[in-house]
C-alpha positions as semicolon CSV with decimal commas, in nm:
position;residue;x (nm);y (nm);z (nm)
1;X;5,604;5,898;9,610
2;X;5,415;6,058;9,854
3;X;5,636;6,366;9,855
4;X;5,685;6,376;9,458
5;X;5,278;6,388;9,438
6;X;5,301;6,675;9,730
7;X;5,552;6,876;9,505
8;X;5,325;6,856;9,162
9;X;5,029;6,961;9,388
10;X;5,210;7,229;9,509
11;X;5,304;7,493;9,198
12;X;5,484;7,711;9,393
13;X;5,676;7,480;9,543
14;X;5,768;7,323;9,254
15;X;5,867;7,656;9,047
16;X;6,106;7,718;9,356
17;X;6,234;7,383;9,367
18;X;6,327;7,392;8,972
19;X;6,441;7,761;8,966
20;X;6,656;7,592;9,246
21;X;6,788;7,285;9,013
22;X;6,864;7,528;8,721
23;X;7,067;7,739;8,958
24;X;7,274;7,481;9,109
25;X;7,291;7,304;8,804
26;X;7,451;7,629;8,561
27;X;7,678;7,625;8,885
28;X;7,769;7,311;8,808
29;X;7,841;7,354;8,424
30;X;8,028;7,678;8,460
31;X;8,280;7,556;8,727
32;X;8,331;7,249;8,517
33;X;8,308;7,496;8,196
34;X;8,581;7,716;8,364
35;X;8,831;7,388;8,438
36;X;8,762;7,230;8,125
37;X;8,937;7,507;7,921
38;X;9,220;7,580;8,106
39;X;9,313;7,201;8,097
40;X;9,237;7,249;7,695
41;X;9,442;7,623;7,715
42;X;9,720;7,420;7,904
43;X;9,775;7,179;7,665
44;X;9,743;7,358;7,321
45;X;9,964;7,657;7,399
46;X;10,284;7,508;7,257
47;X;10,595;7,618;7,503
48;X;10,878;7,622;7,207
49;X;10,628;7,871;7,073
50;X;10,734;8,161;7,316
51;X;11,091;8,279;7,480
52;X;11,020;8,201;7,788
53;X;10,776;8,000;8,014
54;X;10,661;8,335;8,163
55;X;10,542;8,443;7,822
56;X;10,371;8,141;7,810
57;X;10,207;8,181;8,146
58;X;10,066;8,524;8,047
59;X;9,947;8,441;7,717
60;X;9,767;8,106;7,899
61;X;9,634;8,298;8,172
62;X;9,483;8,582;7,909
63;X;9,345;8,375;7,713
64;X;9,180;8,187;7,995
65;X;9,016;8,477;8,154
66;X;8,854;8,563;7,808
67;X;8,735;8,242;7,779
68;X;8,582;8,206;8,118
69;X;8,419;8,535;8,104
70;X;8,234;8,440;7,787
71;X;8,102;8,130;7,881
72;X;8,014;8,296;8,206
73;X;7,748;8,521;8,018
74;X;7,626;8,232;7,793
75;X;7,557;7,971;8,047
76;X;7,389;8,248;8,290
77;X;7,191;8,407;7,996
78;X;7,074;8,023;7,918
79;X;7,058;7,984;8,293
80;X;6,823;8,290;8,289
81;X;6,571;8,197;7,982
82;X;6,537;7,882;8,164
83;X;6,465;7,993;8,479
84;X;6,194;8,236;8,317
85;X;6,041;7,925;8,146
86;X;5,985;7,786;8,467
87;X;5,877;8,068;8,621
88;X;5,562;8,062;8,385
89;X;5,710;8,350;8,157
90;X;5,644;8,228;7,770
91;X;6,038;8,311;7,647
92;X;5,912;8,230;7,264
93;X;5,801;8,596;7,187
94;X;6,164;8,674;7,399
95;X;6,357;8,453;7,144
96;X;6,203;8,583;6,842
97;X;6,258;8,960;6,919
98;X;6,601;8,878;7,024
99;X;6,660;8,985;6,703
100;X;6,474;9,309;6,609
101;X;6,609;9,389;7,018
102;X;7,006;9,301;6,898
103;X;6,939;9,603;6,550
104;X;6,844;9,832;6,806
105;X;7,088;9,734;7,077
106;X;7,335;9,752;6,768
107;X;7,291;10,098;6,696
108;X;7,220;10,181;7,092
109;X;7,565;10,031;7,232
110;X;7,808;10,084;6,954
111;X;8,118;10,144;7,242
112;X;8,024;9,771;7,324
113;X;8,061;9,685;6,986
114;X;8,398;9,877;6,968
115;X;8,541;9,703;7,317
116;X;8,482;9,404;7,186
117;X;8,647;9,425;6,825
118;X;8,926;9,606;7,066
119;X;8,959;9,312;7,268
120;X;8,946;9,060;6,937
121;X;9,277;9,257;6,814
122;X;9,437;9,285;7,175
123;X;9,418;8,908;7,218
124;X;9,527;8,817;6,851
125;X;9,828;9,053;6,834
126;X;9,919;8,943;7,167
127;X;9,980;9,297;7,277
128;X;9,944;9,268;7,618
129;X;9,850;8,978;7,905
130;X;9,786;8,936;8,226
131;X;10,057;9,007;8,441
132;X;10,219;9,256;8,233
133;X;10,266;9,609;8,359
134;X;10,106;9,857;8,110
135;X;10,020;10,253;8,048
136;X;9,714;10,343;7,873
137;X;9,715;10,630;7,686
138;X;10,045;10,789;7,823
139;X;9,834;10,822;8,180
140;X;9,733;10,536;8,393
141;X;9,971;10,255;8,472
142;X;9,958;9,945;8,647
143;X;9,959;9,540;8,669
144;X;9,714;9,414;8,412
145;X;9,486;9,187;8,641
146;X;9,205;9,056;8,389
147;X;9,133;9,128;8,053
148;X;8,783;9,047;7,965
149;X;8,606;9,082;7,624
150;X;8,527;9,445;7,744
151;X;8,760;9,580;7,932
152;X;9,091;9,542;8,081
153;X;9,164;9,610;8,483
154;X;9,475;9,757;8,630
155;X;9,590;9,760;8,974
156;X;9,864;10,072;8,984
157;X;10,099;10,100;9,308
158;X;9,864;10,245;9,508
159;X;9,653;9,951;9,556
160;X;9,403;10,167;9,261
161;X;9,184;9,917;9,081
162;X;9,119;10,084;8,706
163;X;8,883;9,965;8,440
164;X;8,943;10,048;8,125
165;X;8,721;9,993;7,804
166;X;8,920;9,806;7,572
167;X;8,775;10,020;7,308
168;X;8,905;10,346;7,491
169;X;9,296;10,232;7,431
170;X;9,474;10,417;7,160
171;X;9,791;10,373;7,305
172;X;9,958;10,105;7,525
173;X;10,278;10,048;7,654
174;X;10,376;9,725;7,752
175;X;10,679;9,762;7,982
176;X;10,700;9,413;8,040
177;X;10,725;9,226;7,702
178;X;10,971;8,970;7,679
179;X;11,290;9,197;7,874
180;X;11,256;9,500;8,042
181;X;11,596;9,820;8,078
182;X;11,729;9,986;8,300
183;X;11,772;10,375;8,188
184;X;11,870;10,632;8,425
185;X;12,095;10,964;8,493
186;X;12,366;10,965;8,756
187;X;12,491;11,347;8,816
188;X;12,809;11,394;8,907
189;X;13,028;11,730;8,962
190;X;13,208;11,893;8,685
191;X;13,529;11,823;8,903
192;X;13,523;11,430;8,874
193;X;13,687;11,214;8,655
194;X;13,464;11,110;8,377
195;X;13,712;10,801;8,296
196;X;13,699;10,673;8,640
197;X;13,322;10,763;8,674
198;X;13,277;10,553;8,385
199;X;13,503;10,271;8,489
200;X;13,350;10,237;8,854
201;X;13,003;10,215;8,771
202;X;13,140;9,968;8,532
203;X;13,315;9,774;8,801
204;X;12,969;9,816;9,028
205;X;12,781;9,657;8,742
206;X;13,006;9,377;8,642
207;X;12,970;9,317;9,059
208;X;12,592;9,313;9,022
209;X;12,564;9,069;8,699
210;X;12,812;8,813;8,874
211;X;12,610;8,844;9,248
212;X;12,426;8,506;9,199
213;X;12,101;8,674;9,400
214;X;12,096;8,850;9,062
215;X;12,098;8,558;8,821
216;X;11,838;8,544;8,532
217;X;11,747;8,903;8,684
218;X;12,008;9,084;8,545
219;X;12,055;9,005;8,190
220;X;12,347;9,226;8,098
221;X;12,591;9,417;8,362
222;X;12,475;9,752;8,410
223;X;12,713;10,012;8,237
224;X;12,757;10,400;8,130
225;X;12,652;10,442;7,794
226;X;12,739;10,784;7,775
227;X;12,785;11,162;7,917
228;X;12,408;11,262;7,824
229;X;12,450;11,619;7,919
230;X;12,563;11,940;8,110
231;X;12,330;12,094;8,346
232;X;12,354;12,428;8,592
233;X;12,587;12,204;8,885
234;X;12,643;11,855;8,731
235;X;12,736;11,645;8,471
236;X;12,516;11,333;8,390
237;X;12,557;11,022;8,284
238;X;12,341;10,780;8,130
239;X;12,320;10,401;8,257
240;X;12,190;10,083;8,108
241;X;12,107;9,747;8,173
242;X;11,855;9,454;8,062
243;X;11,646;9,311;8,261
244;X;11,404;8,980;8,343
245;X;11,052;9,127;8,255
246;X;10,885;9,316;8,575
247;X;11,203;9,328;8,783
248;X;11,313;9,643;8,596
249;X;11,289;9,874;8,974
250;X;11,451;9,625;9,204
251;X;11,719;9,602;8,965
252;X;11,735;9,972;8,969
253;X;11,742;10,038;9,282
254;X;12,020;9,742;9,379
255;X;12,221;9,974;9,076
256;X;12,167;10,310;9,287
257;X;12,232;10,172;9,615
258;X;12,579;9,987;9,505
259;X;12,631;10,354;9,315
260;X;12,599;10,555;9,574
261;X;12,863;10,298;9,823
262;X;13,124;10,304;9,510
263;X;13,105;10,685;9,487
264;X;13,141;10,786;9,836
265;X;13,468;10,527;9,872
266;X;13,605;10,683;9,541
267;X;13,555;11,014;9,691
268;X;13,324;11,097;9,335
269;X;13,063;11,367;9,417
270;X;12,748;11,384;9,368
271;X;12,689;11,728;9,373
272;X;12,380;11,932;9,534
273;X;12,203;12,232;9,337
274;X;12,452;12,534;9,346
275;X;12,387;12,902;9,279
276;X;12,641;13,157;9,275
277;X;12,529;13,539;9,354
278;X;12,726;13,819;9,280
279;X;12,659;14,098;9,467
280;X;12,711;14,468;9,357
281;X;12,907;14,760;9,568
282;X;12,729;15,033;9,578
């Protein structure tokens, strides 16, 4: 009792003390906040509602880091008005010019405004989630990390970190939804065999589907799918193949490794850059 009385009698004591309480207890509610919904996001995403359980992952996690970022700022900005109140600040005059203070702030951060109706359409159309690999705007790529109700952040192969205001994307290409494909051109010389061109990297890809390091990777075997055109030295092909989502470049490079082995044992050529001079007598 002794020390209770000592704490009244003490006012800056106690303001520490219960700025103390109301920071370790918003700590409290927002980590419990935080596990609460993605128990709740868990449970109500229904799996026969997506293709796969790594659609369902994404659209979990997405949803999830949305969430926990806008509690975050409620229970902090709560957290804060408290914390205020204690401190001997009167918050009622706060409270009632929160509103003339949100006109002004309405007309002073319209881009806010605009991220956040961006991110209300992102989420709803399900364009993108979190661990998808996008490109904004025909420019920066990258694995979506987070997606709050502002922004979304992209780590590119570099290691880069990008933000980018969800209100700043006009364009962006998911190259991870559901499948990904395989498109590339093989050159070869204008002396090879397009029939047996065409029928080994056939054979290579039929190899790659069955290889069972490459099961539920590989969704179709890798094939030509045409002659795409003639260039100055070569000839080149175009090759295709479906793939798990995100595993588009190992896949591509297992094709062009296996290509290359095939090619030099079929004695096909893959020709070099060739200029011919002619030179005049004088």
């Amino acid at each position: 009792m002794e020390i209770i009385d000592y704490i009244r009698q003490t006012p800056l004591l106690s303001t520490a003390l219960s700025i103390a309480l109301i920071l370790v207890v918003s700590y409290l509610i927002n980590r419990l906040a935080q596990k609460g919904v993605e128990r709740f996001i868990r449970r109500v995403i229904k799996r026969s509602h997506f293709k796969s359980s790594r659609d369902e992952q994404q659209r979990e996690d997405t949803l999830i880091s949305i969430l926990h970022t806008g509690l975050g700022v409620a229970i902090w900005t709560i957290a804060g008005l408290l914390i205020l109140d204690a401190a001997g600040v009167d918050i009622v005059p706060l409270l009632a010019g929160a509103g003339v203070v949100g006109v002004a702030l309405a007309f002073g951060a319209q881009s806010l405004v605009k991220d956040f109706l961006a991110s209300l359409f992102i989420l709803s159309e399900n364009q993108y989630r979190v661990g998808d690999v996008l490109q904004i705007n025909q420019g920066v790529s990258g694995l979506v990390e987070k997606i709050t109700l502002r922004l979304t952040v992209l780590r590119d192969l570099d290691g880069r970190v990008h933000y980018i205001p969800n209100g700043n994307i006009e364009l962006a290409t998911n190259m991870t939804m559901e499948f990904a494909q395989v498109a590339m051109n093989i050159n070869v010389s204008y002396d090879a065999d397009l029939d047996k061109v065409e029928s080994v990297i056939n054979e290579v890809g039929k190899a790659i589907y069955n290889n069972e390091k490459w099961s539920g990777v590989v969704l179709e075997a890798p094939h030509m799918l045409r002659v795409d055109s003639f260039g100055d030295s070569s000839i080149s092909v175009k090759v295709v193949c479906k793939t798990a989502p995100i595993r588009q470049w190992d896949v591509k490079s297992e094709i062009l490794r296996e290509i290359k082995k095939a090619f030099a044992a079929e004695k096909i050529e893959i020709p070099l850059p060739q200029r011919v001079i002619h030179t005049k007598k004088s």
